[in-house]
C-alpha positions as CSV (number, residue, x, y, z in Angstrom):
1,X,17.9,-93.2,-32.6
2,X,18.1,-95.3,-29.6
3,X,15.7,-93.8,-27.7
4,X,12.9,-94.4,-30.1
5,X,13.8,-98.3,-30.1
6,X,9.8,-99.2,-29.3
7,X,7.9,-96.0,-29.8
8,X,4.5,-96.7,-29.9
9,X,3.2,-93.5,-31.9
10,X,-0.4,-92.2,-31.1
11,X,-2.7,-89.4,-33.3
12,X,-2.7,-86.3,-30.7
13,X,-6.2,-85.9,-29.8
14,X,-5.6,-82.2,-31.1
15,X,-5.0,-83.1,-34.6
16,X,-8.0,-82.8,-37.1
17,X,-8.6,-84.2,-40.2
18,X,-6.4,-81.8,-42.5
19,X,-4.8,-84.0,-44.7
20,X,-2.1,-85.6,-42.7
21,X,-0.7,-82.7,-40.7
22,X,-0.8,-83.9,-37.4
23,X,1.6,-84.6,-34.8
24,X,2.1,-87.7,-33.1
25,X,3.2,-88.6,-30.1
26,X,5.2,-91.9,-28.3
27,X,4.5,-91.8,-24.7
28,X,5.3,-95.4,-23.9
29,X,8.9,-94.6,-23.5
30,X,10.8,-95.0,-20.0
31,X,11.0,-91.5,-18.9
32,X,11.1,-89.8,-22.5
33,X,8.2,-88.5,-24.5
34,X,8.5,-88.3,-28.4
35,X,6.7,-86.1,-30.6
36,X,7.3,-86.0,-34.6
37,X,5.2,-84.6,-38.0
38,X,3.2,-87.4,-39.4
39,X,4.1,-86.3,-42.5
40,X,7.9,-87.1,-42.0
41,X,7.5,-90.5,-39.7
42,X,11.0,-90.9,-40.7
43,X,12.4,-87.4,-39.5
44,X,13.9,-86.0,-36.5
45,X,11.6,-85.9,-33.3
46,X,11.3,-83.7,-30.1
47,X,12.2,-86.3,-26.8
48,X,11.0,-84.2,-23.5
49,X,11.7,-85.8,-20.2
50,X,8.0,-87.1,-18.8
51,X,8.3,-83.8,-16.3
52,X,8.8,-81.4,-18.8
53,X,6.7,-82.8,-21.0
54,X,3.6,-82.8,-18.5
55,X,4.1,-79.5,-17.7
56,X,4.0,-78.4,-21.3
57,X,0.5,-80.1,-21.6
58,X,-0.6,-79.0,-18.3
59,X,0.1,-75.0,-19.7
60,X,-1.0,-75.5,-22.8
61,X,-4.5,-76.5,-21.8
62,X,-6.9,-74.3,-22.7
């Protein structure tokens, strides 16, 4: 995909230490943020416009 051309992929801070299920995250994109399974770096991933994916985090908070 050529949006992903790039992606620097990052551990979510959220993830723990269960065995490689975490989710990662590229946020180095121009306007796009990635997010993918670490367990299938080759697989589809969500791509959010920086907006919508700010508000996402913003609401998801605890």
């Amino acid at each position: 995909m050529a949006e992903l051309a790039g992606a620097v992929w990052r551990k979510s801070t959220r993830s723990g230490d269960n065995g490689g299920a975490c989710v990662e995250v590229a946020d180095n994109l121009p306007g796009l943020v990635a997010v993918r399974d670490s367990k299938d770096p080759a697989g589809p991933a969500l791509i959010f416009p920086v907006r919508a994916w700010a508000v996402f985090v913003r609401t998801t908070k605890p």
